[in-house]
N, C-alpha and C positions, 0 to 999 in steps of 0.2 A: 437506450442503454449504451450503445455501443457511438453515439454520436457525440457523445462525449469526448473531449479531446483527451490525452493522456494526461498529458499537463500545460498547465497556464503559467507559463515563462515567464512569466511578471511577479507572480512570488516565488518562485525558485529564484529569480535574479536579485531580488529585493532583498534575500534571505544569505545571501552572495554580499550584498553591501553589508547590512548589520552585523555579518559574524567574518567577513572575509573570506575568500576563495577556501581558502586552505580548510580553514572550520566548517564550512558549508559541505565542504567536499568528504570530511570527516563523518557529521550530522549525516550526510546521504548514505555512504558506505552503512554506517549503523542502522539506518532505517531497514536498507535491505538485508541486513540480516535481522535485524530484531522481526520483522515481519513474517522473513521464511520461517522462525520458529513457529509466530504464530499463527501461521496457516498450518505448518505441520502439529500445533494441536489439535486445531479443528478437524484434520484429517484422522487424527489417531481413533483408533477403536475406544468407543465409548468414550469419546468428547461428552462432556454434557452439553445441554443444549445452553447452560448460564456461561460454561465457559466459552462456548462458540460467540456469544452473544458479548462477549468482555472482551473479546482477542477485538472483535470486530469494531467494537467501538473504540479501539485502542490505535487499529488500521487507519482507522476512518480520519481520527485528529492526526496522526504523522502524519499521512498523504497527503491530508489538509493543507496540514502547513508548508509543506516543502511545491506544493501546486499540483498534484497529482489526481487531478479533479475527477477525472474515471474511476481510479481506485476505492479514493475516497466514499464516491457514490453507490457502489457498488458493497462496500464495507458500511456504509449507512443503512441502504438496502436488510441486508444479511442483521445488522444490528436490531431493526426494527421488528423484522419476524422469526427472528430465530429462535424466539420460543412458541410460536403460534402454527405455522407451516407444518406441513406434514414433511413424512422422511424424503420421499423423494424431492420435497422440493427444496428441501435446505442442501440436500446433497447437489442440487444442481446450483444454489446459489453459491458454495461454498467452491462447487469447481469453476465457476464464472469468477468468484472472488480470486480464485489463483491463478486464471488463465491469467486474468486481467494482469494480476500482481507479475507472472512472467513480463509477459509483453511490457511493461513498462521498466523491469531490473533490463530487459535485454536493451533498451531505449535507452535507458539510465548507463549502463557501461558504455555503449558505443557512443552513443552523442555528447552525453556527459560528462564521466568519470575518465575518457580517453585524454579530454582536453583537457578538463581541469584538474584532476590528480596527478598531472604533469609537473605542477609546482615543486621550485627549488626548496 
């Protein structure tokens, strides 16, 4: 799980050519908040297990795209049994899903967002 790289720099930079630094930089900002939301549903008291399972696959395609292949996997993961698993273990997938999802906004503002949300 964890051997996962955060992200594959080849479509994050790819996604840099077709929409431009500036819009990429935009698209990234929104991912990570669209996301913290919806971790913070999964987290809310009495999440369903369908909405955990919608947030998750919703994680899964942004991370995707923008190259964020741990997330992604990890939000794949979480999509495929999150109606099946028992409590503890969705609750342990679900905080794997948000470790993950920190560690990669904190990756994302400093290596990222530093350099490139620099634009004039």
């Amino acid at each position: 799980m964890t051997s996962r790289p955060i992200l594959n720099a080849r479509v994050l930079n790819q996604l840099g050519v077709e929409l431009g630094l500036e819009n990429a930089t935009d698209v990234l900002r929104m991912f990570i908040t669209d996301t913290e939301q919806k971790i913070a549903v999964m987290t809310s008291t009495g999440a369903s297990r369908l909405a955990t399972r919608r947030e998750a696959h919703s994680i899964k395609s942004s991370a995707a795209t923008l190259g964020f292949e741990r997330l992604s996997w990890l939000a794949q993961e979480l999509e495929s049994a999150a109606e099946t698993i028992d409590e503890v273990q969705l609750e342990s997938a679900i905080s794997a899903l948000q470790s993950a999802f920190k560690q990669m906004a904190a990756f994302a503002e400093h290596q990222l967002l530093s350099s490139l949300g620099e634009l004039p």
